[in-house]
Jmol script that loads the backbone (N, CA, C; Angstrom):
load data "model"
ATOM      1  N   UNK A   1      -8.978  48.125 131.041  1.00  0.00           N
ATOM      2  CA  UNK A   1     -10.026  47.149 130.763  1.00  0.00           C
ATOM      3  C   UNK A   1     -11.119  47.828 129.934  1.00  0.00           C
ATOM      4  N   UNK A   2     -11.125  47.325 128.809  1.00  0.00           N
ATOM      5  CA  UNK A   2     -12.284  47.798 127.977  1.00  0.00           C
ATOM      6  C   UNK A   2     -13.668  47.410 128.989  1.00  0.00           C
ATOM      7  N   UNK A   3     -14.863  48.547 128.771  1.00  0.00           N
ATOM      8  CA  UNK A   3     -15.767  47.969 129.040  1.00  0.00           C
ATOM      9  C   UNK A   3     -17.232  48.680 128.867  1.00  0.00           C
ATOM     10  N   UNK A   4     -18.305  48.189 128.636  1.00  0.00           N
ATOM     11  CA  UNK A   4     -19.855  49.093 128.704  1.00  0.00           C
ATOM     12  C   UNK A   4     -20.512  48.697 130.088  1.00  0.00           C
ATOM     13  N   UNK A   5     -21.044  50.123 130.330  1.00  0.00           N
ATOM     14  CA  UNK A   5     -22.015  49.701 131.800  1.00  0.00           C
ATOM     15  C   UNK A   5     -23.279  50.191 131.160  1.00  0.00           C
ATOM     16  N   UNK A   6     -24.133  49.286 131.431  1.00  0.00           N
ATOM     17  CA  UNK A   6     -25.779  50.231 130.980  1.00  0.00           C
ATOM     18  C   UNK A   6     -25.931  50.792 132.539  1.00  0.00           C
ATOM     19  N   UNK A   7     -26.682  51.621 132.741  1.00  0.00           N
ATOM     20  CA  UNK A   7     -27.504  52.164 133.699  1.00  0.00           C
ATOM     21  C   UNK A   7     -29.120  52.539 133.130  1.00  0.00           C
ATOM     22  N   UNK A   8     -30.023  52.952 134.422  1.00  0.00           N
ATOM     23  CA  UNK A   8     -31.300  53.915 133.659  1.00  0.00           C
ATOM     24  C   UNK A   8     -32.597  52.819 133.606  1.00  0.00           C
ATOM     25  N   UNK A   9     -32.029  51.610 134.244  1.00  0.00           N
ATOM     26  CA  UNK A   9     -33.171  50.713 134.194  1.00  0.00           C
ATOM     27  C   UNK A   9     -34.000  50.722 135.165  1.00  0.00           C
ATOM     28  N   UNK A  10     -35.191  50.279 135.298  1.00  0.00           N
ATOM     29  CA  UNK A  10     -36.305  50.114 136.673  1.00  0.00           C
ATOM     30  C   UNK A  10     -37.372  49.663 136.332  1.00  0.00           C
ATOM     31  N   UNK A  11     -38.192  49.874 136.894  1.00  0.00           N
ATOM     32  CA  UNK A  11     -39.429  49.756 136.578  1.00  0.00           C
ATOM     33  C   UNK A  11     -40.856  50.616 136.668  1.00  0.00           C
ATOM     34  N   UNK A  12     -41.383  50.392 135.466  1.00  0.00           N
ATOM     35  CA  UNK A  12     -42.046  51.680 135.012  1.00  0.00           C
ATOM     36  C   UNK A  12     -43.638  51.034 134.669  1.00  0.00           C
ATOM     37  N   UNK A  13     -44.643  52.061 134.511  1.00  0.00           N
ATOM     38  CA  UNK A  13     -45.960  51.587 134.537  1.00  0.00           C
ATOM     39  C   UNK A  13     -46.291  51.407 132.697  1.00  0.00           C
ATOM     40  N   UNK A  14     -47.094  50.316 132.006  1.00  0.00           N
ATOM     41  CA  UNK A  14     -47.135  50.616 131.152  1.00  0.00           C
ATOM     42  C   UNK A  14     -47.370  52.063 130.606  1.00  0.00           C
ATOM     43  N   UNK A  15     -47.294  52.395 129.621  1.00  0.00           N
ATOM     44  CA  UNK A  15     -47.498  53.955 128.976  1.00  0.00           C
ATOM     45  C   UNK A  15     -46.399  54.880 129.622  1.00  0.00           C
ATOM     46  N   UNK A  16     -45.617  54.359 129.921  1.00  0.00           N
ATOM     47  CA  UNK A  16     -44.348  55.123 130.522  1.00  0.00           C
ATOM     48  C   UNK A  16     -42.821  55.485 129.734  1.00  0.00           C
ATOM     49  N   UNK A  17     -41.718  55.647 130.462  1.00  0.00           N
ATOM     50  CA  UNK A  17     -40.894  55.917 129.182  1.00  0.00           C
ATOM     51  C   UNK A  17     -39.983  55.863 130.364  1.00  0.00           C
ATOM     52  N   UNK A  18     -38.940  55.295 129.749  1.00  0.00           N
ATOM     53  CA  UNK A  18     -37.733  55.822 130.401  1.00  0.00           C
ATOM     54  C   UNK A  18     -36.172  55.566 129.558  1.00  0.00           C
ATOM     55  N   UNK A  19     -35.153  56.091 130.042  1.00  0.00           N
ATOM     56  CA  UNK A  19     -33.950  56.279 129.263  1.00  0.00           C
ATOM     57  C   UNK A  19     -32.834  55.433 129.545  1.00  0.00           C
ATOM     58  N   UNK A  20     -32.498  54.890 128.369  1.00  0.00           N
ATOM     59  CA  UNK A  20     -31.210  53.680 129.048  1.00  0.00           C
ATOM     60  C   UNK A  20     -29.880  54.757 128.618  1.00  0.00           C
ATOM     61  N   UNK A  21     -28.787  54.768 129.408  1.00  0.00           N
ATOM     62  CA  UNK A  21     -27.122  54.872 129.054  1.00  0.00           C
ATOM     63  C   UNK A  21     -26.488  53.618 128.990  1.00  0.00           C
ATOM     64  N   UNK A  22     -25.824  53.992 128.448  1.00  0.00           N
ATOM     65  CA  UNK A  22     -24.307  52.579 128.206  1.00  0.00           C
ATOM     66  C   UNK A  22     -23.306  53.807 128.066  1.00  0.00           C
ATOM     67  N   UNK A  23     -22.546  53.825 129.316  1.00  0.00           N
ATOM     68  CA  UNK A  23     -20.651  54.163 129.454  1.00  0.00           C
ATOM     69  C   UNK A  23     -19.859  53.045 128.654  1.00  0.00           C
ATOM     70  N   UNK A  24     -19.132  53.353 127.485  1.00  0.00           N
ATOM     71  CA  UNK A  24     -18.121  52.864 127.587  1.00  0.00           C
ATOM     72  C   UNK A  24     -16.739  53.200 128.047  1.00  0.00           C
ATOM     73  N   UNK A  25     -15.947  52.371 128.450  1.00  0.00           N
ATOM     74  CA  UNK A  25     -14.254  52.990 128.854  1.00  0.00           C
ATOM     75  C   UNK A  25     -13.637  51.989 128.045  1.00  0.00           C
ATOM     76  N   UNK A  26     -12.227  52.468 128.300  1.00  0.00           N
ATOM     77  CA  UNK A  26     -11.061  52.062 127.901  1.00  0.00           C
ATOM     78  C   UNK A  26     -10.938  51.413 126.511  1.00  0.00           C
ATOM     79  N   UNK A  27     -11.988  52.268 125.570  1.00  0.00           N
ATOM     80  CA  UNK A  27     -11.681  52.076 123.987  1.00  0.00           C
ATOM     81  C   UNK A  27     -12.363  53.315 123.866  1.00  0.00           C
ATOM     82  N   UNK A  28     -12.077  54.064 122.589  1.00  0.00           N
ATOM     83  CA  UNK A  28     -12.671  54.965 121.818  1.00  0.00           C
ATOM     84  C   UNK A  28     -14.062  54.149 121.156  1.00  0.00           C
ATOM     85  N   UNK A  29     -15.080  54.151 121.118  1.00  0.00           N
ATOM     86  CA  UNK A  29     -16.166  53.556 120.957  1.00  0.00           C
ATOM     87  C   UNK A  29     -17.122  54.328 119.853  1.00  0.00           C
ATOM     88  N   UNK A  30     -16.489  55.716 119.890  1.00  0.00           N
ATOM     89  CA  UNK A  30     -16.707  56.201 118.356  1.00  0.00           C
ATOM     90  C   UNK A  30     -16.802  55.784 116.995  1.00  0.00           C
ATOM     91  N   UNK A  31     -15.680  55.210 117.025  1.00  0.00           N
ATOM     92  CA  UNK A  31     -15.147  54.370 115.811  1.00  0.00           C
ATOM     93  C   UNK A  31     -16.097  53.155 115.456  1.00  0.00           C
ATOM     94  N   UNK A  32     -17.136  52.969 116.538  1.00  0.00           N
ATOM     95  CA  UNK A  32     -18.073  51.346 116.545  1.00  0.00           C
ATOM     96  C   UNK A  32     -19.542  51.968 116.619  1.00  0.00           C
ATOM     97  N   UNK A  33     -20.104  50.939 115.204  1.00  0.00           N
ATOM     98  CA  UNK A  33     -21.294  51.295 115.466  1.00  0.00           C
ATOM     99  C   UNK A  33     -21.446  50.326 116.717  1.00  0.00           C
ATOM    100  N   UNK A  34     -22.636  50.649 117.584  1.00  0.00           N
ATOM    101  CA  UNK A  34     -23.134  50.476 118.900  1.00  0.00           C
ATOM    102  C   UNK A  34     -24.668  49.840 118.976  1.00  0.00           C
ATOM    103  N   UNK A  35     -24.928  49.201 119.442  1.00  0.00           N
ATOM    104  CA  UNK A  35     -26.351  48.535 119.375  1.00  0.00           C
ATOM    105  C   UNK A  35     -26.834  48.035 120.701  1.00  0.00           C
ATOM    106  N   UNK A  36     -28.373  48.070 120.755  1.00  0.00           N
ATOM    107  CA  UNK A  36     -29.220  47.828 122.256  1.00  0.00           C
ATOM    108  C   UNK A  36     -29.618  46.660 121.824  1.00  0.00           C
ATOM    109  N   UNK A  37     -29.501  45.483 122.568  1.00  0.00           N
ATOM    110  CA  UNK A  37     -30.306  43.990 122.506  1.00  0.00           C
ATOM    111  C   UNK A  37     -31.208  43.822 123.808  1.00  0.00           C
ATOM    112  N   UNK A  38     -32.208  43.045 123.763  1.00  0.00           N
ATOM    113  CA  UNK A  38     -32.643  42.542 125.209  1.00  0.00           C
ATOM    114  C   UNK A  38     -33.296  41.335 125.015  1.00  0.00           C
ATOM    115  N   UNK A  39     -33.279  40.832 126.514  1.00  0.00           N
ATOM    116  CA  UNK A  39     -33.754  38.972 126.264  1.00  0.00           C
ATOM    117  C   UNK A  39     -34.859  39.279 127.355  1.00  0.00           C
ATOM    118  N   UNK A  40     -35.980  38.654 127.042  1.00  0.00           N
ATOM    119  CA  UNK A  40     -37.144  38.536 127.712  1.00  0.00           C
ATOM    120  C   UNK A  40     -36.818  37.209 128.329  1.00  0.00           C
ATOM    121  N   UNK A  41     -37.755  36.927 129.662  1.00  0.00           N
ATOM    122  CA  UNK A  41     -37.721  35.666 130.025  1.00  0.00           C
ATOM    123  C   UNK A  41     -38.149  34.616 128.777  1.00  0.00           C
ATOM    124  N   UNK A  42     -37.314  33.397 128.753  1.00  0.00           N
ATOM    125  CA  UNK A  42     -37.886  32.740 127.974  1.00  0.00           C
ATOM    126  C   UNK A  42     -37.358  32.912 126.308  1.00  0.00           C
ATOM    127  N   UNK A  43     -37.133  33.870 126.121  1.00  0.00           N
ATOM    128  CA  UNK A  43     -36.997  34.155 124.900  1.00  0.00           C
ATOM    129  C   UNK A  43     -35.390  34.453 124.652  1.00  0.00           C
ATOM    130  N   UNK A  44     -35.430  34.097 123.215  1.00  0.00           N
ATOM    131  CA  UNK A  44     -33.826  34.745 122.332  1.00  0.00           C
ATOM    132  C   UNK A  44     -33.304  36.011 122.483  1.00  0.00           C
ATOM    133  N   UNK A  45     -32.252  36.230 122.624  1.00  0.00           N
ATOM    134  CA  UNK A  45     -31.789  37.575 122.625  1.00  0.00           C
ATOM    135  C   UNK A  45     -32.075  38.150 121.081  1.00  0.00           C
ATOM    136  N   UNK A  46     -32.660  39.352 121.484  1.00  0.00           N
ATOM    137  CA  UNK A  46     -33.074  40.313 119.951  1.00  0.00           C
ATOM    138  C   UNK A  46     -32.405  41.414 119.975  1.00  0.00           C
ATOM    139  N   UNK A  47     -31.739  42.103 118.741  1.00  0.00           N
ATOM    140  CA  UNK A  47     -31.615  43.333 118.266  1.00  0.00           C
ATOM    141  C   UNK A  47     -32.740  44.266 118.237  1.00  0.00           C
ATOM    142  N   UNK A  48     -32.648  45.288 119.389  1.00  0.00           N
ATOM    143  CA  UNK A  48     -33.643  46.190 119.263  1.00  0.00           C
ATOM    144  C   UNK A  48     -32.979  47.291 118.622  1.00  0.00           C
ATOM    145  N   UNK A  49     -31.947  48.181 118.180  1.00  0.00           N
ATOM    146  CA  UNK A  49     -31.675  49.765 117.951  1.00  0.00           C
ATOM    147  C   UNK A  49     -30.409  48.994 117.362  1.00  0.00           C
ATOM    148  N   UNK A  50     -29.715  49.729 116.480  1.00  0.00           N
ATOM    149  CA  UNK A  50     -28.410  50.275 115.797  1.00  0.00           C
ATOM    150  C   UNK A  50     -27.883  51.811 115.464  1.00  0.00           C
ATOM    151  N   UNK A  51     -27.049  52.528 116.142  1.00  0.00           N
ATOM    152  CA  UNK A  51     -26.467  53.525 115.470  1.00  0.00           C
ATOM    153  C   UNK A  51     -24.986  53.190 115.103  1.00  0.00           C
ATOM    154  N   UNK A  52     -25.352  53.550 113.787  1.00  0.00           N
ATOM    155  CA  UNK A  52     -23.901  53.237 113.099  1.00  0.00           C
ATOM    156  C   UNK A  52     -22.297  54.432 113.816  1.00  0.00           C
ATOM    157  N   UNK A  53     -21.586  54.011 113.141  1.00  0.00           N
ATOM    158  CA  UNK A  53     -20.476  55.572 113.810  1.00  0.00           C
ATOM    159  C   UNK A  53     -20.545  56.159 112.887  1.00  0.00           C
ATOM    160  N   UNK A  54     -21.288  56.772 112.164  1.00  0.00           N
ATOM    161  CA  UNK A  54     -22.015  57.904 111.169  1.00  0.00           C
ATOM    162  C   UNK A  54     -22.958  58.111 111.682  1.00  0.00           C
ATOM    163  N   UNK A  55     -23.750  57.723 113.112  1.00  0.00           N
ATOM    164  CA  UNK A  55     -24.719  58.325 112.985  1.00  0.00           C
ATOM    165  C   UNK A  55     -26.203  57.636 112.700  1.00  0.00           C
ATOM    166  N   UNK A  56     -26.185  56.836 111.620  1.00  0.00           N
ATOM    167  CA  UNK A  56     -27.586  56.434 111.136  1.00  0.00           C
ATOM    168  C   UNK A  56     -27.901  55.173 112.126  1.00  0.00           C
ATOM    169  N   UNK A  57     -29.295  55.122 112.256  1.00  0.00           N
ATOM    170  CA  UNK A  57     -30.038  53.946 113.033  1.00  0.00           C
ATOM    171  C   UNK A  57     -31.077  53.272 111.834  1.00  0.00           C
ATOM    172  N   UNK A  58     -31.191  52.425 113.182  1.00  0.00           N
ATOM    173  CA  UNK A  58     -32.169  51.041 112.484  1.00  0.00           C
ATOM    174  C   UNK A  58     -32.587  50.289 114.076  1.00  0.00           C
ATOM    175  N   UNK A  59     -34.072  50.002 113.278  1.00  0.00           N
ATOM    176  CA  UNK A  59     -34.562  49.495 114.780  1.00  0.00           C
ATOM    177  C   UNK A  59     -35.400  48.349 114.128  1.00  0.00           C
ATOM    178  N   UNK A  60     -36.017  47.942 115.642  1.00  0.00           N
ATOM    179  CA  UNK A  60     -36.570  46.381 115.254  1.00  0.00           C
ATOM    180  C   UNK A  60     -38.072  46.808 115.059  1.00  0.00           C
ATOM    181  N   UNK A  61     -39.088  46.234 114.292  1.00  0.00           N
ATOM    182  CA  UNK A  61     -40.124  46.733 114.113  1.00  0.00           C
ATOM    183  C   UNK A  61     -41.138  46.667 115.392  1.00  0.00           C
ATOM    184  N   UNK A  62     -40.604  45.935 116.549  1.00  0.00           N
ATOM    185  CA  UNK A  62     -41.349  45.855 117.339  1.00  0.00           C
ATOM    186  C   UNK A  62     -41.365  47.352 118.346  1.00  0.00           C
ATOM    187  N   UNK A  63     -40.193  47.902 118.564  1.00  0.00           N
ATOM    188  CA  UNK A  63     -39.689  49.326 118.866  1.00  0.00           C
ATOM    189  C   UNK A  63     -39.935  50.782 117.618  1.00  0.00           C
ATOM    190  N   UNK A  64     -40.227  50.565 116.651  1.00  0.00           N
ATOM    191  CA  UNK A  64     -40.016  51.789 115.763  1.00  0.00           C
ATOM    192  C   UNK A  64     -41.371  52.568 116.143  1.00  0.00           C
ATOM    193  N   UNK A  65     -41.020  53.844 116.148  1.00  0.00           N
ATOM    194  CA  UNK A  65     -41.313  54.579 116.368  1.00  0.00           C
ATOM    195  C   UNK A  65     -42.068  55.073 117.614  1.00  0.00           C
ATOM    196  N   UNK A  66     -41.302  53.997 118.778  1.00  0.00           N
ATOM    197  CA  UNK A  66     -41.475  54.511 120.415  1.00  0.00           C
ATOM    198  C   UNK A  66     -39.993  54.862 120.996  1.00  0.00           C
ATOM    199  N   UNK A  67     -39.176  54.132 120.560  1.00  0.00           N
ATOM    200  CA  UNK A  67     -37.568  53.954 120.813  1.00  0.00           C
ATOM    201  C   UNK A  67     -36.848  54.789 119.943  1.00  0.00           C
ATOM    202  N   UNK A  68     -36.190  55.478 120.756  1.00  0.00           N
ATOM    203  CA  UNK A  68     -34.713  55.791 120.142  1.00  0.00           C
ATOM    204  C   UNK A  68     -33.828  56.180 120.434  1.00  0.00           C
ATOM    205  N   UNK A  69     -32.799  56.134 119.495  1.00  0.00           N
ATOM    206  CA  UNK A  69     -30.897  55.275 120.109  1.00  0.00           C
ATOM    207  C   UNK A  69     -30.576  56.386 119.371  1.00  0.00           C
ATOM    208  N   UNK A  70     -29.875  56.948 120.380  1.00  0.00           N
ATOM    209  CA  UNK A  70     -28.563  58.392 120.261  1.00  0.00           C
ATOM    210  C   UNK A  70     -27.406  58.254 120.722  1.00  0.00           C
ATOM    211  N   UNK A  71     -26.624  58.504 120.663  1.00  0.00           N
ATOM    212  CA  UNK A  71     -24.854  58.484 121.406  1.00  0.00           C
ATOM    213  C   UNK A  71     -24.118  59.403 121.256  1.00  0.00           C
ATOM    214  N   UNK A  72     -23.400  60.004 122.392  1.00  0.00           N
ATOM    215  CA  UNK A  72     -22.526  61.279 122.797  1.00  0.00           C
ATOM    216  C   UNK A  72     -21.030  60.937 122.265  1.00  0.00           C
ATOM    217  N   UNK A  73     -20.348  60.758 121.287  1.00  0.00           N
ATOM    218  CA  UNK A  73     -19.550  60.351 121.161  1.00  0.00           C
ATOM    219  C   UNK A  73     -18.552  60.976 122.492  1.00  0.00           C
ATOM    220  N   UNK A  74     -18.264  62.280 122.405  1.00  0.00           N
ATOM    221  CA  UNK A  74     -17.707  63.155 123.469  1.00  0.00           C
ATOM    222  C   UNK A  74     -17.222  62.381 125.025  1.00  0.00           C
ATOM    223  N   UNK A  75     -18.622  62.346 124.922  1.00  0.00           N
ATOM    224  CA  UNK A  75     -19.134  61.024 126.603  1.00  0.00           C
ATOM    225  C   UNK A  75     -18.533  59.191 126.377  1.00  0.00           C
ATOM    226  N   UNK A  76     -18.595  58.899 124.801  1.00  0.00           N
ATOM    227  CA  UNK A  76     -18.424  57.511 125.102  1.00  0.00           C
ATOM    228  C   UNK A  76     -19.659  56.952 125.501  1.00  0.00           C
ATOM    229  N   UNK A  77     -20.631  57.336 125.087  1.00  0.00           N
ATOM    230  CA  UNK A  77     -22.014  56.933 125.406  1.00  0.00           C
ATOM    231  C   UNK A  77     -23.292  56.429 124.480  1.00  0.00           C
ATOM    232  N   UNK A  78     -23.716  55.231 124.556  1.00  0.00           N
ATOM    233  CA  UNK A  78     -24.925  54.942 123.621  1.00  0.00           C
ATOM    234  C   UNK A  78     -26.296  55.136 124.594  1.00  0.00           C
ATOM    235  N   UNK A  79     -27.318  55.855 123.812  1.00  0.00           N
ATOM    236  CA  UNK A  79     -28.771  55.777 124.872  1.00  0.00           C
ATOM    237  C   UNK A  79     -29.947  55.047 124.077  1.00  0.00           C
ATOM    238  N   UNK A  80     -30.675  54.910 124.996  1.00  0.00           N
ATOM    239  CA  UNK A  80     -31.914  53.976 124.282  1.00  0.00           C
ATOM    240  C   UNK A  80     -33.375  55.036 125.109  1.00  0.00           C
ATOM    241  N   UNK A  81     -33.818  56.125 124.333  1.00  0.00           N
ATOM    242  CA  UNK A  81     -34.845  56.495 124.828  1.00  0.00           C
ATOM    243  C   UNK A  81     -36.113  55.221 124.407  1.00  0.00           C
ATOM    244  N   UNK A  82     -37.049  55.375 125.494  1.00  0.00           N
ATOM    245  CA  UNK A  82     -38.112  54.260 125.386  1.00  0.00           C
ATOM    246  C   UNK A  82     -39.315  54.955 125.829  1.00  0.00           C
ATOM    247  N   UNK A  83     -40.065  55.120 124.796  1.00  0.00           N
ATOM    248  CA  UNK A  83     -41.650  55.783 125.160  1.00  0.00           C
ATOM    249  C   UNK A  83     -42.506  54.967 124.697  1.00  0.00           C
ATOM    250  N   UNK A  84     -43.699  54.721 125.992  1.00  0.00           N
ATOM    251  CA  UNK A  84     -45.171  54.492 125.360  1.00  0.00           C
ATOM    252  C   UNK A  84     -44.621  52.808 125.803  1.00  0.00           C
ATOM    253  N   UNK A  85     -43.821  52.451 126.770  1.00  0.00           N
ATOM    254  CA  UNK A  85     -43.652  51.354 127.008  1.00  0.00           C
ATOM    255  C   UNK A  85     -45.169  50.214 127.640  1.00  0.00           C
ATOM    256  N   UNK A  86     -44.749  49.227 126.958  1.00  0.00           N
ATOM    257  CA  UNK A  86     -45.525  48.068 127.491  1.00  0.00           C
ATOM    258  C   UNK A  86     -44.999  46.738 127.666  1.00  0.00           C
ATOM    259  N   UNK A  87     -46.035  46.154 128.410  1.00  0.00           N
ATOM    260  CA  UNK A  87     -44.882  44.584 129.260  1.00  0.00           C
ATOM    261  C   UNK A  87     -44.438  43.779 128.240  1.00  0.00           C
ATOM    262  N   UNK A  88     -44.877  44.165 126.893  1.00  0.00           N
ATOM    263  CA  UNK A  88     -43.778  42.971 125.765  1.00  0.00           C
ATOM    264  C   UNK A  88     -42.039  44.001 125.910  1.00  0.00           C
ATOM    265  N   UNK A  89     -42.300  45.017 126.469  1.00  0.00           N
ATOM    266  CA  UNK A  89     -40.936  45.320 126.465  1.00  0.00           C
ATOM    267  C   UNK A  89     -39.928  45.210 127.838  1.00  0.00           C
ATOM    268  N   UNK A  90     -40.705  44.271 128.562  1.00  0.00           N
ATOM    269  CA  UNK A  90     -39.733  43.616 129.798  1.00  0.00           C
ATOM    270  C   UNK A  90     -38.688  42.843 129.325  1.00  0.00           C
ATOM    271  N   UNK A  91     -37.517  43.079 129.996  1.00  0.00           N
ATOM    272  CA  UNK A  91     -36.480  42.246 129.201  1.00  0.00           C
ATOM    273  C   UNK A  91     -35.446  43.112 130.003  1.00  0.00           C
ATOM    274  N   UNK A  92     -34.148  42.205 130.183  1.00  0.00           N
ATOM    275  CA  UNK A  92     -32.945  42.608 130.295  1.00  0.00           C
ATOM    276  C   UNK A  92     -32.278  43.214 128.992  1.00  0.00           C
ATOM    277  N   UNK A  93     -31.626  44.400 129.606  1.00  0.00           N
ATOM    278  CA  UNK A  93     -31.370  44.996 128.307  1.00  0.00           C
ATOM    279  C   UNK A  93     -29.303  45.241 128.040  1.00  0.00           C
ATOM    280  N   UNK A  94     -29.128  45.131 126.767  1.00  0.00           N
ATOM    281  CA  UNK A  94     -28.022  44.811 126.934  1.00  0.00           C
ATOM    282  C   UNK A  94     -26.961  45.909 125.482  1.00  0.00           C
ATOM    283  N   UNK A  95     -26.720  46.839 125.959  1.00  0.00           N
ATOM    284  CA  UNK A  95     -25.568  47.254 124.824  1.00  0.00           C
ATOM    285  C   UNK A  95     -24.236  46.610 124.428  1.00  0.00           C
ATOM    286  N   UNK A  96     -23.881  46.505 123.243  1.00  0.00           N
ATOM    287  CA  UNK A  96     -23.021  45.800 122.910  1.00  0.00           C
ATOM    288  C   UNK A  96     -22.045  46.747 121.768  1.00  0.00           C
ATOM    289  N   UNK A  97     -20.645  46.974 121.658  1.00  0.00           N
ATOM    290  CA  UNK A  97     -20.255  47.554 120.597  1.00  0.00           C
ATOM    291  C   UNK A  97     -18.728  46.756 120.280  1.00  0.00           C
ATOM    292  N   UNK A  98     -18.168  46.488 119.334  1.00  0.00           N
ATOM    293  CA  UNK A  98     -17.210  45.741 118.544  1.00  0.00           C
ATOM    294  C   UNK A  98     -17.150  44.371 119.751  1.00  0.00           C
ATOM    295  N   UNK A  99     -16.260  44.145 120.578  1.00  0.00           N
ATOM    296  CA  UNK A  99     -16.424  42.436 121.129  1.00  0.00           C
ATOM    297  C   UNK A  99     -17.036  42.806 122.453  1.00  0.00           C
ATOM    298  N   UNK A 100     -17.533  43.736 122.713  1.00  0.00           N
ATOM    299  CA  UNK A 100     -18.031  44.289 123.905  1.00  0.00           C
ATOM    300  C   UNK A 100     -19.451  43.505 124.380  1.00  0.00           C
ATOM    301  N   UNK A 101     -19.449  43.373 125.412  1.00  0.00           N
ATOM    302  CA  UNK A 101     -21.184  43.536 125.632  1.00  0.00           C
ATOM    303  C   UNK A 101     -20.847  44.275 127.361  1.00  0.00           C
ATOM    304  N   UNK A 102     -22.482  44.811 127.294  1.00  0.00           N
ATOM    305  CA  UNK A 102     -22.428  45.524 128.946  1.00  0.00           C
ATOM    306  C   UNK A 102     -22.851  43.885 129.576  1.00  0.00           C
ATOM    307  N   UNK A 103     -22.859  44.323 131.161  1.00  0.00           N
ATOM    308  CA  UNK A 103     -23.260  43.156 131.752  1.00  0.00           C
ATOM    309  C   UNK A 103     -25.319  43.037 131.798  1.00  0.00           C
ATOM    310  N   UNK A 104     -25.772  43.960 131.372  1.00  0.00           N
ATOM    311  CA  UNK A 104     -27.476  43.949 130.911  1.00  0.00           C
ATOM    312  C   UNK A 104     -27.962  44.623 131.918  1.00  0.00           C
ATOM    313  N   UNK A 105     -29.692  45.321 131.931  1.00  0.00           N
ATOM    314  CA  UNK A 105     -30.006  45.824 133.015  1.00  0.00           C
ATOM    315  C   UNK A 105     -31.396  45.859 133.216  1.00  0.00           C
ATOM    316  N   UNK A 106     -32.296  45.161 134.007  1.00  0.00           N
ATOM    317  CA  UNK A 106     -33.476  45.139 134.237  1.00  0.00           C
ATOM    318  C   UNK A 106     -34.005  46.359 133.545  1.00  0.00           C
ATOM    319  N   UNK A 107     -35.372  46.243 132.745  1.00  0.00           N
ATOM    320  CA  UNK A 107     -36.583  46.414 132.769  1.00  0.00           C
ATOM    321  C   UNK A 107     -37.751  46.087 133.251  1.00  0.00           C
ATOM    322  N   UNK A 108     -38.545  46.383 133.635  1.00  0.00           N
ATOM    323  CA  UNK A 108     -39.762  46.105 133.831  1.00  0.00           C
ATOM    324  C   UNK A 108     -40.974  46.986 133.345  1.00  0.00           C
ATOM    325  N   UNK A 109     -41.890  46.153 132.363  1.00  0.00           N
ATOM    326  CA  UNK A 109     -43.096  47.630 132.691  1.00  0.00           C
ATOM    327  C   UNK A 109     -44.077  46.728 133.097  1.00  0.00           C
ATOM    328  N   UNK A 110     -45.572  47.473 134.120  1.00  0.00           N
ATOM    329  CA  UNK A 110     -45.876  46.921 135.286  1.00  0.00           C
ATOM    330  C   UNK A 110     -47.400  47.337 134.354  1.00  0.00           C
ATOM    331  N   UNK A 111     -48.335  46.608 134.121  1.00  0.00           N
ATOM    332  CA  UNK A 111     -49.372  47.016 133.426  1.00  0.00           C
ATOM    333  C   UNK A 111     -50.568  46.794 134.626  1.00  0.00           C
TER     334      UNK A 111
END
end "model"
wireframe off; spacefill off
backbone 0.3
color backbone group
């Protein structure tokens, strides 16, 4: 069974930081660029991070330059470091790579 798990979620005080994983199994996930989305209450699901499978990223302007998305190919792993968080960045968070999606994983930041 192909699949992504995020982990690494909780809840954190504004000005805080914390680190998302996404496991994938049962595909090589190398081969896919990999991307972090999250849906706030209320709101559309958004593209926050892209790393391509070369490597290069792209982020949403609301995240640049607090966020950033690395992946272990080795591991099968996409991460979403998150610094300097604040409550516009509450949201379920969700990695997704070729027809994949994880099942999402609480955030909270608590101002």
């Amino acid at each position: 069974q192909v699949r992504l798990v995020e982990s690494g979620g909780g809840l954190v005080q504004a000005g805080g930081s914390l680190r998302l994983s996404c496991l994938g199994s049962g595909r090589d996930f190398s081969i896919n660029d990999m991307r972090w989305y999250r849906q706030a209450p209320g709101k559309q699901r958004e593209l926050v991070a892209t790393i391509t499978s070369g490597g290069s990223t792209n982020y949403a302007d609301s995240v640049k330059g607090r966020f950033t998305i690395s992946r272990d190919n080795a591991k099968n792993t996409v991460y979403l470091q998150m610094n300097s968080l604040n409550s516009e960045d509450t949201a379920v968070y969700y990695c997704q790579a070729a027809w994949i999606w994880g099942q999402g994983i609480q955030v909270t930041v608590s101002s």
